[in-house]
C-alpha positions in Angstrom: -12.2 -44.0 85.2 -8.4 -43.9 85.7 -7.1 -43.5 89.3 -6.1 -39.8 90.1 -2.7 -38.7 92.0 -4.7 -36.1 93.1 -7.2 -37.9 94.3 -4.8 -40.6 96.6 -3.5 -40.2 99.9 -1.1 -42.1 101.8 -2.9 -44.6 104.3 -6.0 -44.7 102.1 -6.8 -48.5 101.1 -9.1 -50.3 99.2 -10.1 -54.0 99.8 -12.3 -56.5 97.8 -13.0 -60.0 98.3 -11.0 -61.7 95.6 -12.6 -65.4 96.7 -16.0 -65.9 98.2 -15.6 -70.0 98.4 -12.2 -71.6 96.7 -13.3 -74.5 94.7 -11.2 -77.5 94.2 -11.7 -77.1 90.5 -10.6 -73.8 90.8 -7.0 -75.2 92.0 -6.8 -77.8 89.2 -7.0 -75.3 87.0 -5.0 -73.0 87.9 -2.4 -76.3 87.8 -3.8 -76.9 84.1 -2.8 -73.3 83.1 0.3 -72.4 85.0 1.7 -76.2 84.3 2.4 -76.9 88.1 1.1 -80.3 88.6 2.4 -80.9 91.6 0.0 -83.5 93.9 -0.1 -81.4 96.9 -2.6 -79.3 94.6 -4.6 -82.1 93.1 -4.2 -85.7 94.6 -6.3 -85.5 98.5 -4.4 -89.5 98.9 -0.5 -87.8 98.2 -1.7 -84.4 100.4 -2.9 -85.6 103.3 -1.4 -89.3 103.8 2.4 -88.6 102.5 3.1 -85.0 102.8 0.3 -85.1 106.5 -1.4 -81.9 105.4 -5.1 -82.1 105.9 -6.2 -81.7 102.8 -4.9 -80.2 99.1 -4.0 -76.6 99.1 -4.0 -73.7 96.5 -1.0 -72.7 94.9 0.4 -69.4 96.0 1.2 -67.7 92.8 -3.1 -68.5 92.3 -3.5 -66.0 95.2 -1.0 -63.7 93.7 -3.4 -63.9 90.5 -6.1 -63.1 92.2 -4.8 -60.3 94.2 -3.1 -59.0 91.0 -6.4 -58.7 89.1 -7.9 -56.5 92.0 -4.6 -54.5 91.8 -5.5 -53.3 87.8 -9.1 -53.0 88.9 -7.8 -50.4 91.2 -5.1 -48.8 89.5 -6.1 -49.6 86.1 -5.2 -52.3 83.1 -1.5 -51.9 81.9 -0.9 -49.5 84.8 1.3 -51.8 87.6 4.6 -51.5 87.1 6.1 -53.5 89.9 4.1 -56.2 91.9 5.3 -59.1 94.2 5.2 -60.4 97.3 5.9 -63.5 100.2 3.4 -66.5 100.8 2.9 -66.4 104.4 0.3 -69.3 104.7 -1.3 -72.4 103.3 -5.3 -71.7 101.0 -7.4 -73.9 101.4 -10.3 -75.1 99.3 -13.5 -73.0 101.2 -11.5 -70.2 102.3 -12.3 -66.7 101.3 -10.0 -64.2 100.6 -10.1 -60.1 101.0 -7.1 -58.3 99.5 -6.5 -54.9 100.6 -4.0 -52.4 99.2 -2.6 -49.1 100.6 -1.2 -46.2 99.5 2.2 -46.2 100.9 3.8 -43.2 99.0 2.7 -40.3 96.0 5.9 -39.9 93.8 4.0 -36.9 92.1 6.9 -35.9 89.9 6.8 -39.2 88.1 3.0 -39.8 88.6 3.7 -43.5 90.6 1.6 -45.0 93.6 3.8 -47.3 96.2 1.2 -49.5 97.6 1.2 -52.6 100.1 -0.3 -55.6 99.3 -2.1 -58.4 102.1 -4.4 -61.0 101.3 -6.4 -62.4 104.3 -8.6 -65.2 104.7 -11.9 -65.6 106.1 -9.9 -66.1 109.9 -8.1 -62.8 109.4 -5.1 -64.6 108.7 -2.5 -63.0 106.3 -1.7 -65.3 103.4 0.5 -63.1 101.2 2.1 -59.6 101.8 3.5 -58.1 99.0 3.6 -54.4 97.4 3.0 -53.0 94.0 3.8 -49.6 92.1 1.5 -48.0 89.3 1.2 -45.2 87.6 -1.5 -43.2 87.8 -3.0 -39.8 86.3 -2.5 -35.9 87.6 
């Protein structure tokens, strides 16, 4: 059912886990089909004993993905018009992630939804804070 302008209002929200448990093979993936290889992704030796993290992290455009695909299960396939957003901290293989979006403004004479964007992990730590605009129906 296509989201309603009539039936938003600013400050509502909806949230949905977009990551129960990040696998590792999840990340390599997502390096195989965006094309970024880079090792602090994929190699644990580079990660932790060259760069000192404490382990390989997810790329942030894969949490952009993943909070993007809750966005058009909101507001509906072919619907977002604008979406983007700032990395605000490392994701971790294990972590789980809850996106929430919220209405931020109704431009009823063109039929548009501002919304903003945050991804937290299982800590309540933000990861990424971005907005989005869609259009919606009457």
């Amino acid at each position: 059912m296509p989201l309603r302008l009539a039936d938003l209002l600013v400050g509502a929200s909806r949230s949905a886990v977009i990551v129960d448990d990040l696998t590792r093979t999840q990340i390599v993936q997502y390096a195989g089909a965006s094309g970024d290889y880079n090792p602090l992704h994929s190699d644990e030796i580079f990660a932790t004993q060259v760069a000192g993290y404490p382990t390989i992290f997810a790329h942030g455009m894969l949490t952009m993905g993943m909070a993007g695909h809750m966005l058009t299960d909101y507001v509906g396939a072919g619907r977002l018009i604008t979406f983007g957003g700032r990395f605000k901290a490392q994701v971790w293989p294990g972590d789980r992630l809850t996106a929430t979006a919220t209405v931020q403004e109704l431009v009823v004479d063109e039929q548009v939804v501002s919304l903003a964007v945050v991804v937290h992990n299982q800590d309540v730590r933000e990861v990424f804070a971005g907005y989005a605009t869609a259009r919606v129906d009457p």
